[in-house]
C-alpha positions as CSV (number, residue, x, y, z in Angstrom):
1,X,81.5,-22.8,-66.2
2,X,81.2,-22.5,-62.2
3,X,82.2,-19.9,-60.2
4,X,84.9,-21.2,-59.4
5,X,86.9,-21.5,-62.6
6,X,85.5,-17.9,-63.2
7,X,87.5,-17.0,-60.1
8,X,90.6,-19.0,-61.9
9,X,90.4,-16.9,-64.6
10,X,90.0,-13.6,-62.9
11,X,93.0,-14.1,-60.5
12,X,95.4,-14.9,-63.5
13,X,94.2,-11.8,-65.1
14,X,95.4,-10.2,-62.1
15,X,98.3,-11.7,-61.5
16,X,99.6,-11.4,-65.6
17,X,98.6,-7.7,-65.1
18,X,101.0,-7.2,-62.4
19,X,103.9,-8.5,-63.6
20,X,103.0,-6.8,-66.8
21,X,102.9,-3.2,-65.1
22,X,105.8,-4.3,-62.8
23,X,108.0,-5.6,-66.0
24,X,107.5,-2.6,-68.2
25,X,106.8,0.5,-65.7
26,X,108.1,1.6,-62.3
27,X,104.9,0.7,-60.7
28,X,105.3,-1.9,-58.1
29,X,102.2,-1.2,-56.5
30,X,99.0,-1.4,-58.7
31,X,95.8,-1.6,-57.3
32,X,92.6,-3.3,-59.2
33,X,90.2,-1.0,-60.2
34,X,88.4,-3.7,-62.2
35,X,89.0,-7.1,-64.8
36,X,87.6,-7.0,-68.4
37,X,87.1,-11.4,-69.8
38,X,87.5,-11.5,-73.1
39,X,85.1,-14.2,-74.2
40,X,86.5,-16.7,-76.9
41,X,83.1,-17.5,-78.6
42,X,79.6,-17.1,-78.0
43,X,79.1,-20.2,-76.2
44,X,81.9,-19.0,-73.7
45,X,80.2,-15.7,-73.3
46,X,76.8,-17.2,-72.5
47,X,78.7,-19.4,-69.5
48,X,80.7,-16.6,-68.7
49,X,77.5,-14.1,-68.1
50,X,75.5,-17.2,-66.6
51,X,77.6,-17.3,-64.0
52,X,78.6,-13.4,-63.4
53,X,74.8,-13.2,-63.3
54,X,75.2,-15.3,-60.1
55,X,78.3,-13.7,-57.6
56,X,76.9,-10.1,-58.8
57,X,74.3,-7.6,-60.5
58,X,74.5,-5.9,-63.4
59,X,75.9,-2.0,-64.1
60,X,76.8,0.5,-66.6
61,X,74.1,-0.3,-69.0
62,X,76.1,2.3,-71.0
63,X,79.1,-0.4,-72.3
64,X,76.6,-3.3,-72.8
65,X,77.4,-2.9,-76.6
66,X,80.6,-4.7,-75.6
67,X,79.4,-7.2,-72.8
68,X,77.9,-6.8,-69.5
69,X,79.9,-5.2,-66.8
70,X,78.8,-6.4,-63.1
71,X,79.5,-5.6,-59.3
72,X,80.0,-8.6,-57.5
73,X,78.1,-9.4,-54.4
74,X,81.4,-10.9,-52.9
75,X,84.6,-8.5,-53.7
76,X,87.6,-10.8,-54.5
77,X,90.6,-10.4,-52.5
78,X,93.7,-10.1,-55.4
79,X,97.0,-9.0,-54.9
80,X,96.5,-6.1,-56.2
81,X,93.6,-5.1,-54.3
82,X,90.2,-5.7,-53.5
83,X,88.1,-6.2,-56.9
84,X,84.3,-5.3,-57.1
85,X,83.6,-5.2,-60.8
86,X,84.2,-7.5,-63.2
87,X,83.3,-7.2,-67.2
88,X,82.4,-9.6,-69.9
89,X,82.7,-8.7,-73.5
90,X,82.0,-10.5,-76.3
91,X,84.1,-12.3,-78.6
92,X,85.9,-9.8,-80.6
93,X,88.5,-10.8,-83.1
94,X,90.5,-8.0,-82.6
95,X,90.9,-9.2,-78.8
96,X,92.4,-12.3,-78.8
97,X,93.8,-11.9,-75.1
98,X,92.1,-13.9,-72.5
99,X,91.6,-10.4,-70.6
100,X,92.7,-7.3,-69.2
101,X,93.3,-5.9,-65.5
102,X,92.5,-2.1,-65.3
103,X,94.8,-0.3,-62.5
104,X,94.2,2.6,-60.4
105,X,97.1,5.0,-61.2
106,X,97.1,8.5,-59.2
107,X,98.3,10.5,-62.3
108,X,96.8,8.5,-65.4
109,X,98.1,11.1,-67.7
110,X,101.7,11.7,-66.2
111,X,101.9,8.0,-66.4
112,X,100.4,7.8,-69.9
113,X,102.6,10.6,-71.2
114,X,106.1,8.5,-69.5
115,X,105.1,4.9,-71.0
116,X,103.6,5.9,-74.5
117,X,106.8,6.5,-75.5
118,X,108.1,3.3,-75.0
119,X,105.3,1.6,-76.1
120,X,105.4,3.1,-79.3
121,X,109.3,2.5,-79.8
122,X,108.6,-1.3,-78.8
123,X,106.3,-1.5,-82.5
């Protein structure tokens, strides 16, 4: 893996985040707060860290049960903001998702309270 296909995957993690928040909320403006890789198998997560390892430096020591979360030396420019951290867990076979953006939202539990509703109707 190289940095730059680690970039590839973050900014589609981004941009499927987006259009997921702007398809099923009235946020059109979300703002990266940071982008959790969902390694596919060991192997992957080796490459994936190798690399994080490189573009940043290791934080939050705390999570490292689930993967390493890191602060990059460079922030990416995204569309939905500048993004400074980036995690990498390890395979889980619950999390079969390539990944997932977290967003800034001013009032977390105002918007929790409005979308849980749907979310739950939806299963």
């Amino acid at each position: 893996m190289t940095e730059n296909e680690l970039e590839k995957i973050i900014f589609y993690l981004v941009k499927q985040g987006l259009m997921t928040l702007e398809r099923f909320t009235d946020e059109k403006n979300g703002v990266i707060d940071y982008v959790a890789i969902f390694a596919k198998d060991e192997n992957e997560f080796n490459d994936l860290l190798s690399v994080a390892e490189t573009v940043g430096q290791e934080i939050d020591r705390e999570t490292a049960k689930t993967g390493k979360t890191f602060l990059l030396n460079k922030p990416l420019d995204t569309t939905a903001g500048v993004l400074s951290l980036i995690k990498i867990r390890k395979p889980d076979d619950i999390r079969p998702q390539r990944g997932a953006p977290d967003f800034k939202i001013p009032d977390y539990q105002q918007f929790k309270n409005r979308y849980w509703c749907r979310i739950r109707v939806l299963h």
